[in-house]
LOGU-475363 format. One record per residue (C-alpha): x, y, z. Coordinates in Angstrom, 2 decimals. Example, Ala and Ser with C-alpha at 12.3 -4.5 7.8 and 13.67 -1.06 7.14 Angstrom:
+---------+---------+---------+
|      px |      py |      pz |
+---------+---------+---------+
|   12.30 |   -4.50 |    7.80 |
|   13.67 |   -1.06 |    7.14 |
+---------+---------+---------+
***
This chain:
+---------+---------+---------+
|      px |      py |      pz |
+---------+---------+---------+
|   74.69 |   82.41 |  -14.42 |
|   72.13 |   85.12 |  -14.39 |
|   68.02 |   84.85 |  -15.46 |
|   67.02 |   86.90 |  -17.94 |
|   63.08 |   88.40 |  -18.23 |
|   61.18 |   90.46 |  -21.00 |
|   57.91 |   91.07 |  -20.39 |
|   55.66 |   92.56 |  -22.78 |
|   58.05 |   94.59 |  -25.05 |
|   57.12 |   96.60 |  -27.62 |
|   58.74 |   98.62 |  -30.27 |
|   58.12 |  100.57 |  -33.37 |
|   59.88 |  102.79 |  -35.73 |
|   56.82 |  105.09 |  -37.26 |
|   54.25 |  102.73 |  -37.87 |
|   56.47 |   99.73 |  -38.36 |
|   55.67 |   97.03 |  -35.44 |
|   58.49 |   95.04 |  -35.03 |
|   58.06 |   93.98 |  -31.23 |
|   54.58 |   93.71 |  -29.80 |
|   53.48 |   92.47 |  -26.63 |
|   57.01 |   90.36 |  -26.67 |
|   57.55 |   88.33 |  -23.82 |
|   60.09 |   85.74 |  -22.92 |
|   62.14 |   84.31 |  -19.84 |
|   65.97 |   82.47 |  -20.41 |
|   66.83 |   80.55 |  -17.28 |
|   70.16 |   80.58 |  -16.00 |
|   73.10 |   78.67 |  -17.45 |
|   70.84 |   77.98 |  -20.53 |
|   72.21 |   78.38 |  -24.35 |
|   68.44 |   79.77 |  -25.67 |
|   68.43 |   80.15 |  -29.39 |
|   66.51 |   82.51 |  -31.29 |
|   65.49 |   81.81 |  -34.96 |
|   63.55 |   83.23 |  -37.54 |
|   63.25 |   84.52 |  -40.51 |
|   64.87 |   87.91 |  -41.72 |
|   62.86 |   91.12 |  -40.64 |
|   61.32 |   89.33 |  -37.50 |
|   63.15 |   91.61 |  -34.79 |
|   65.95 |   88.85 |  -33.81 |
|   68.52 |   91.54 |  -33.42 |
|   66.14 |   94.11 |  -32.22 |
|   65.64 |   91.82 |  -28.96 |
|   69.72 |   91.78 |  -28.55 |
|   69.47 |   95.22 |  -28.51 |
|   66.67 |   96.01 |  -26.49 |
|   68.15 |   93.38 |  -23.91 |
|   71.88 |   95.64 |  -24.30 |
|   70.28 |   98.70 |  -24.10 |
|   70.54 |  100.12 |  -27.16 |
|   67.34 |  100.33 |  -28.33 |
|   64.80 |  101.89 |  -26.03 |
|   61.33 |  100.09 |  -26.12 |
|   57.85 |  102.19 |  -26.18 |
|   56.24 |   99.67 |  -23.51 |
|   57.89 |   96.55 |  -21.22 |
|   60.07 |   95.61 |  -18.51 |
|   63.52 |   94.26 |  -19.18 |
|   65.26 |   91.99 |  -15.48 |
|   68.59 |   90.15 |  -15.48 |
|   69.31 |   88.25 |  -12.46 |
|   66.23 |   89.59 |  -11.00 |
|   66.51 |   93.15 |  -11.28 |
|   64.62 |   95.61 |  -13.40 |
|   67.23 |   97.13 |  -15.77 |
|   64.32 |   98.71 |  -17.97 |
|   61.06 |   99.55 |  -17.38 |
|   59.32 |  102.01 |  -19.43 |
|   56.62 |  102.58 |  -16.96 |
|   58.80 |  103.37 |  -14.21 |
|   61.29 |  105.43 |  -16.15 |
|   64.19 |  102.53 |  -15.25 |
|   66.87 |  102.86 |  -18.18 |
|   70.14 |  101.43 |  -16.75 |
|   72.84 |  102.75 |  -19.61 |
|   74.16 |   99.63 |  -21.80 |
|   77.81 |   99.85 |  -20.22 |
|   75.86 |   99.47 |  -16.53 |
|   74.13 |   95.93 |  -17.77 |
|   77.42 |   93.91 |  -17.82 |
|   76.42 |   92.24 |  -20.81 |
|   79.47 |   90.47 |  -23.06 |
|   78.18 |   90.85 |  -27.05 |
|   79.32 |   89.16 |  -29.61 |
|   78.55 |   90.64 |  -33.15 |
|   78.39 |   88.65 |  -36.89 |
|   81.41 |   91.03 |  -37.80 |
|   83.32 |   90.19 |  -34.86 |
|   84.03 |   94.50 |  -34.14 |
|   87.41 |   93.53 |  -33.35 |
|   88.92 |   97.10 |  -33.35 |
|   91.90 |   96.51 |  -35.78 |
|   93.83 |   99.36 |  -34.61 |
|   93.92 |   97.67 |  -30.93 |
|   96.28 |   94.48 |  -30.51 |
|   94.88 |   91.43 |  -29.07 |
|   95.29 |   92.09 |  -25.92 |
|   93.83 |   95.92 |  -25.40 |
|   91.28 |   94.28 |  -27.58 |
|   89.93 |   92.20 |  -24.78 |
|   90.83 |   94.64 |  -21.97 |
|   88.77 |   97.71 |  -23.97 |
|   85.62 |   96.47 |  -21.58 |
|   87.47 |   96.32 |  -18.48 |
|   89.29 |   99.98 |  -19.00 |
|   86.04 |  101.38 |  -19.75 |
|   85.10 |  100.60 |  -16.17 |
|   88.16 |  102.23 |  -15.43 |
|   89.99 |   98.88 |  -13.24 |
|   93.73 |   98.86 |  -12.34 |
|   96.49 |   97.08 |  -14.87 |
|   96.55 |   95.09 |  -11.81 |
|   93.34 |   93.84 |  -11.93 |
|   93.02 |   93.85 |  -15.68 |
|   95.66 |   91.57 |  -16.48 |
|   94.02 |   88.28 |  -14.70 |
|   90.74 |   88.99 |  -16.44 |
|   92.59 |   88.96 |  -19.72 |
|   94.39 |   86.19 |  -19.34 |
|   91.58 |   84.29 |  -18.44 |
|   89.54 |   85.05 |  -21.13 |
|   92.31 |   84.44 |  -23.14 |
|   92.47 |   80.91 |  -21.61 |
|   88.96 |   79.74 |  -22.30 |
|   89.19 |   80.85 |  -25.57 |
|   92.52 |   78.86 |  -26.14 |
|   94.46 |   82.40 |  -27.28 |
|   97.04 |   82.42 |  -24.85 |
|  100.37 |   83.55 |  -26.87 |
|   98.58 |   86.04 |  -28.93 |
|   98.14 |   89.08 |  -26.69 |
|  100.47 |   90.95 |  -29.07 |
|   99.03 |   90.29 |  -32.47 |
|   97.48 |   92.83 |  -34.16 |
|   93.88 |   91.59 |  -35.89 |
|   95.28 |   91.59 |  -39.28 |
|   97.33 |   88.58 |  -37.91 |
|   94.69 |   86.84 |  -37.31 |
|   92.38 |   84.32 |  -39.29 |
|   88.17 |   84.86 |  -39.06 |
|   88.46 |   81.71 |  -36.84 |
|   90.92 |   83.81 |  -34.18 |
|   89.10 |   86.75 |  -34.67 |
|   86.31 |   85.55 |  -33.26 |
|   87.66 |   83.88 |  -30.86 |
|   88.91 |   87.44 |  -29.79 |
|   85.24 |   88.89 |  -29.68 |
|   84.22 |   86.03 |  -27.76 |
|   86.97 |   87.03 |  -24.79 |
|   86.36 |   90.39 |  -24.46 |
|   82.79 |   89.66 |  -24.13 |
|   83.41 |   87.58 |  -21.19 |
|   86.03 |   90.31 |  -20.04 |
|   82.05 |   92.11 |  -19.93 |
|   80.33 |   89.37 |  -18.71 |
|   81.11 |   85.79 |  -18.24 |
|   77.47 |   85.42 |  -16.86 |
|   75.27 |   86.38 |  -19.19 |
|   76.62 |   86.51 |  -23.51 |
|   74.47 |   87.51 |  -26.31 |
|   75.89 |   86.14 |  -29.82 |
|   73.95 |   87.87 |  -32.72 |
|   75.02 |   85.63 |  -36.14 |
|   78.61 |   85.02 |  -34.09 |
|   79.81 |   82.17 |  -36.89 |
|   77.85 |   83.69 |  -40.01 |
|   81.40 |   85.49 |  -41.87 |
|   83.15 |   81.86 |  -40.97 |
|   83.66 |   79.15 |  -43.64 |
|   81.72 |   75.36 |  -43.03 |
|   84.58 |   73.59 |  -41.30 |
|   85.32 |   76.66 |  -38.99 |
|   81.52 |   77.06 |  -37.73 |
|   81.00 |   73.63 |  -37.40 |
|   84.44 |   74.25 |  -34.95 |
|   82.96 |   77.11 |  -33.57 |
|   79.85 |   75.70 |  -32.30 |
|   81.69 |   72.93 |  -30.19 |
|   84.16 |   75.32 |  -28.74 |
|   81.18 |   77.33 |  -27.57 |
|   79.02 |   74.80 |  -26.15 |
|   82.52 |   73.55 |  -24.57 |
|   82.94 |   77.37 |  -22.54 |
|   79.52 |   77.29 |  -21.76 |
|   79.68 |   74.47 |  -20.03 |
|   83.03 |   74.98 |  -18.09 |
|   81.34 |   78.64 |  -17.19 |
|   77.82 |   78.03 |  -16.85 |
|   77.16 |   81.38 |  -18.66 |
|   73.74 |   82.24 |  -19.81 |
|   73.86 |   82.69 |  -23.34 |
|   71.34 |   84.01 |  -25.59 |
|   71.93 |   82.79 |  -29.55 |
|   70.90 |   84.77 |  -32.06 |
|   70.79 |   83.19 |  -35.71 |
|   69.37 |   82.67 |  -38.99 |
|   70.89 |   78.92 |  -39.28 |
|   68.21 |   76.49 |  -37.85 |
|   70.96 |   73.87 |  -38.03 |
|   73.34 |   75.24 |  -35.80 |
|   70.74 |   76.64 |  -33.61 |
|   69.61 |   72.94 |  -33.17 |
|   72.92 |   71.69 |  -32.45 |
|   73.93 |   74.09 |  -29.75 |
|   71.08 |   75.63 |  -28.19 |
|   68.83 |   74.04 |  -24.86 |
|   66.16 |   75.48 |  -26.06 |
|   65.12 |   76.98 |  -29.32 |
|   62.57 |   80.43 |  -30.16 |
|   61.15 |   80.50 |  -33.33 |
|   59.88 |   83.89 |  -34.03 |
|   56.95 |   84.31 |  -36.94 |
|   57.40 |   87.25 |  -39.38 |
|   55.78 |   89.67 |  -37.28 |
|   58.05 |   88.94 |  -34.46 |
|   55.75 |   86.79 |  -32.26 |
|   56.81 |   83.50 |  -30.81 |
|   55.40 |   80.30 |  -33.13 |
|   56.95 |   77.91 |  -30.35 |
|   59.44 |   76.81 |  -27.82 |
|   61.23 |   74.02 |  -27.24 |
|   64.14 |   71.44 |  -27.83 |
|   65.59 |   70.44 |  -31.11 |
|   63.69 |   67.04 |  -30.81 |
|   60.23 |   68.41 |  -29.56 |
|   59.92 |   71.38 |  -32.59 |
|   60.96 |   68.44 |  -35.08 |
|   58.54 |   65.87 |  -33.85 |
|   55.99 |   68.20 |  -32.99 |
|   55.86 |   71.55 |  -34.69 |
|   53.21 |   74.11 |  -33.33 |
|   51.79 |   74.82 |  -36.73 |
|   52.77 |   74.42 |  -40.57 |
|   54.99 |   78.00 |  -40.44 |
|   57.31 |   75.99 |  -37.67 |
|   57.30 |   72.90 |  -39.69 |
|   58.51 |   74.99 |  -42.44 |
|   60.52 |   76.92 |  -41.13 |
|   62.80 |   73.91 |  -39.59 |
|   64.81 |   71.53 |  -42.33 |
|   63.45 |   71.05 |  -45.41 |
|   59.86 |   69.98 |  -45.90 |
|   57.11 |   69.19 |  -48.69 |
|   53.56 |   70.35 |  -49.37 |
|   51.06 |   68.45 |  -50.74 |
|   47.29 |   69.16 |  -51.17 |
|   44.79 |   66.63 |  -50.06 |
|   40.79 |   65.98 |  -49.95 |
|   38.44 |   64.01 |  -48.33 |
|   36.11 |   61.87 |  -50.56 |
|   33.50 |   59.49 |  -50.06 |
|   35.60 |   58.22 |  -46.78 |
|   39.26 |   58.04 |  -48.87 |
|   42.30 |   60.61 |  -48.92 |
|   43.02 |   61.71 |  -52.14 |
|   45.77 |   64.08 |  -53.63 |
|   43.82 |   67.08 |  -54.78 |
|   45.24 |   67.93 |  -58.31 |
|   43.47 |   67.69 |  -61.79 |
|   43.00 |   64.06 |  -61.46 |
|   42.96 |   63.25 |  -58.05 |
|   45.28 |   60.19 |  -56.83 |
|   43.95 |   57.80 |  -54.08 |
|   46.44 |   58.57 |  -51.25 |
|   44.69 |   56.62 |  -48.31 |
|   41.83 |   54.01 |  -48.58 |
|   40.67 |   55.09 |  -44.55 |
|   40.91 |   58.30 |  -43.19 |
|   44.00 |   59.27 |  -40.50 |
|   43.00 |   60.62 |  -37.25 |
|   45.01 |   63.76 |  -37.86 |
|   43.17 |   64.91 |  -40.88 |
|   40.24 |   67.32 |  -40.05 |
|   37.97 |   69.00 |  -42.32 |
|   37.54 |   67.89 |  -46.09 |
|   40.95 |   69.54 |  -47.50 |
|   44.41 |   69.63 |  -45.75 |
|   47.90 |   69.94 |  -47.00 |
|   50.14 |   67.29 |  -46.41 |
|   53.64 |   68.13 |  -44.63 |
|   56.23 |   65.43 |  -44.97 |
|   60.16 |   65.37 |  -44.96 |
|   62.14 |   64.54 |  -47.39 |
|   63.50 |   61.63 |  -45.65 |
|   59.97 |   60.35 |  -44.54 |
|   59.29 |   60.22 |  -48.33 |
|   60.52 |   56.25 |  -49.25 |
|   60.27 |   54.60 |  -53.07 |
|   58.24 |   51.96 |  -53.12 |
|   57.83 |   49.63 |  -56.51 |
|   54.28 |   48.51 |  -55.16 |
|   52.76 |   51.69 |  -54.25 |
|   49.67 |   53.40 |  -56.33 |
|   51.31 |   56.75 |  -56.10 |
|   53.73 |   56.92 |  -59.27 |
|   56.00 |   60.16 |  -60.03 |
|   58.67 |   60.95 |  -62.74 |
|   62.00 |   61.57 |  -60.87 |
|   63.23 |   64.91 |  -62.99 |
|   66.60 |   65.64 |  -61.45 |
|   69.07 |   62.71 |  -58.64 |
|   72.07 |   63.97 |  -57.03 |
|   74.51 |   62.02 |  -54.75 |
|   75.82 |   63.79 |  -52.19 |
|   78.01 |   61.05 |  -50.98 |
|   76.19 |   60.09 |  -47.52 |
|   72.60 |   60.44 |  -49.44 |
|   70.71 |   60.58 |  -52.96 |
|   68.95 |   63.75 |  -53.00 |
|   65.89 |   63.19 |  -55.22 |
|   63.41 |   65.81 |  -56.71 |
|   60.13 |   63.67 |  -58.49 |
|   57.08 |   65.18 |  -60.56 |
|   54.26 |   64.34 |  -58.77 |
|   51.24 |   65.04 |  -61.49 |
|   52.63 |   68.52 |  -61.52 |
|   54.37 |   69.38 |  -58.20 |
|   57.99 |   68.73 |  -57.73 |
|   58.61 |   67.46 |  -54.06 |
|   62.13 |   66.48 |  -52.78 |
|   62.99 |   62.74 |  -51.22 |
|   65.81 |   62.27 |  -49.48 |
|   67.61 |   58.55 |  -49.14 |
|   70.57 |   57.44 |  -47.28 |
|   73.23 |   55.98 |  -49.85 |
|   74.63 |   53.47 |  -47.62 |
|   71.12 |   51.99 |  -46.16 |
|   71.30 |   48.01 |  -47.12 |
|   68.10 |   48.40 |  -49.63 |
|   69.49 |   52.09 |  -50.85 |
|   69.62 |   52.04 |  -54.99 |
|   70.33 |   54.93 |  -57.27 |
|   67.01 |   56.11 |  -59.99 |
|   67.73 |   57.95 |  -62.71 |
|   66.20 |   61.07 |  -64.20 |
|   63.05 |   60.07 |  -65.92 |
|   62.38 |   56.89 |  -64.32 |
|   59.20 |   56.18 |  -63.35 |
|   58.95 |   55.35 |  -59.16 |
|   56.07 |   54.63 |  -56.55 |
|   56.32 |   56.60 |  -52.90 |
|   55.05 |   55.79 |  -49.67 |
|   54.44 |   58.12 |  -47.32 |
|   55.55 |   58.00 |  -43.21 |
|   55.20 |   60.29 |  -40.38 |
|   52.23 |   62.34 |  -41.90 |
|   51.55 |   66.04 |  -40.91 |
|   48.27 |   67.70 |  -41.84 |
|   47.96 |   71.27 |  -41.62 |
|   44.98 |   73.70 |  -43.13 |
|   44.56 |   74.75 |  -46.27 |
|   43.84 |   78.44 |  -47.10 |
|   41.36 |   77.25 |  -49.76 |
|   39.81 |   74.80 |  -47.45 |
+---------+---------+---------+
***
């Protein structure tokens, strides 16, 4: 288990900012995921952490100690940091059998056969591969593969991992597979492992803690699953994580309307939440319900069933928003496309509007 510390990295390439002022602890034996959306400098913060990208300003410790500093000239080479990587394209050398394919890290640092041979088999063991040391990776399914990558990054490091899109090339069945098995050798190690992902869903699922970067590669919040869902930081979080609608609203002599071309009474007193005389309205899918007595009618323009849930999109004087319904809730029934329906609203976010 080893603590891991950046403290006000930055870095450019030309005038592009990717990193600035970047800042961020992962406490040992943690799973901390890091999220957002493409461009944001996700992998550039695996990289700076491995080494591989120099930063113009900021301190990089693991377990303590200052591997880079730029202000002290401190730039401890990448194969000196001990740090087991595991890549989105597994860089399974396909020339190299399974076997030298998990000892490559331990060769490097030039260790006997003697001593090499436990290592492997260990890593071999957590990563239930034992029997395969003589395939070759053509042999192998994307599953196995992996599973490969994943051992010879703990032949590196069984302390500290960073996984950069590890499951992305893997179908639904296998990631969903992948996901357990890793939360299962994290927990039998303790290893510190930093997540790196585009998928909020798996990041939610196996992570402690999540990061969810903004565009510009600042942090929009921290937190668990449950505590960004219930309480995003702002509307780009809220967003960002699961599906979610937008609607506009305005204040009027002491009522909530919808704000289109003919407004809609929404709310006959005013919620707490809502400041200022406009707002958008951010609600879930599945915090959208119909309702036959409600004042707020749409046209539902396209119903899917999905099996576990009807998957809804309405026309709401204009705006299409999504509603979500579980199919085998006692009071679930089915609407078809071009039926009229009433909605009620629950669990109510208001966020500013730009026009406001």
């Amino acid at each position: 288990m080893e603590k891991v510390e950046l403290k006000n990295i930055c870095v450019s390439y030309g005038e592009h900012v990717v990193l600035k002022d970047f800042s961020l602890k992962v406490e040992p034996g943690q799973i901390i995921g890091i999220v957002g959306p493409s461009g944001c400098g996700k992998t550039t913060i695996a990289r700076t952490i491995c080494g591989f990208i120099k930063p113009q300003q900021g301190t990089v410790k693991l377990d303590g100690k200052t591997i880079f500093s730029h202000k002290d000239r401190i730039d401890t080479p990448p194969e000196q940091r001990h740090i087991g990587v595991v890549f989105q394209d597994y860089a399974v050398w396909p020339h190299l059998s399974v076997y030298d394919n998990i000892a490559y890290p331990l060769k490097k640092r030039r260790l006997s056969k003697q001593e090499i041979s436990p290592q492997v088999n260990n890593a071999l063991e957590q990563v239930n591969m034992l029997g395969y040391e003589k395939y070759m990776p053509s042999q192998l399914s994307g599953g196995q593969q992996q599973r490969v990558a994943i051992a010879r990054a703990l032949t590196s490091s069984s302390d500290f991992l960073i996984m950069d899109e590890p499951i992305t090339n893997l179908d639904a069945k296998l990631r969903e597979q992948m996901l357990v098995e890793i939360r299962m050798l994290q927990q039998r190690l303790g290893t510190t492992i930093i997540y790196i992902t585009h998928d909020q869903e798996a990041a939610m699922q196996l992570c402690d803690k999540i990061v969810i970067l903004e565009l510009d590669g600042s942090i929009a919040q921290i937190g668990t699953d449950e505590e960004i869902i219930k309480n995003p930081a702002n509307r780009f979080v809220f967003q960002f994580i699961g599906v979610s609608n937008f609607i506009p609203v305005m204040v009027d002599d002491g009522k909530v309307f919808f704000d289109f071309e003919e407004k809609i009474l929404f709310k006959s007193k005013i919620p707490e939440k809502l400041a200022g005389k406009k707002a958008m309205l951010g609600i879930r899918p599945m915090d959208i319900v119909f309702d036959d007595d409600s004042p707020v009618r749409a046209i539902v323009s396209q119903a899917v069933f999905l099996g576990n849930m009807y998957n809804y999109f309405v026309r709401l004087s204009g705006l299409e928003i999504r509603v979500q319904q579980i199919a085998t809730s006692e009071n679930a029934r089915s609407y078809a496309e071009g039926q009229e329906v009433g909605l009620a609203f629950l669990e109510e976010r208001y966020f500013e509007r730009e026009d406001a």
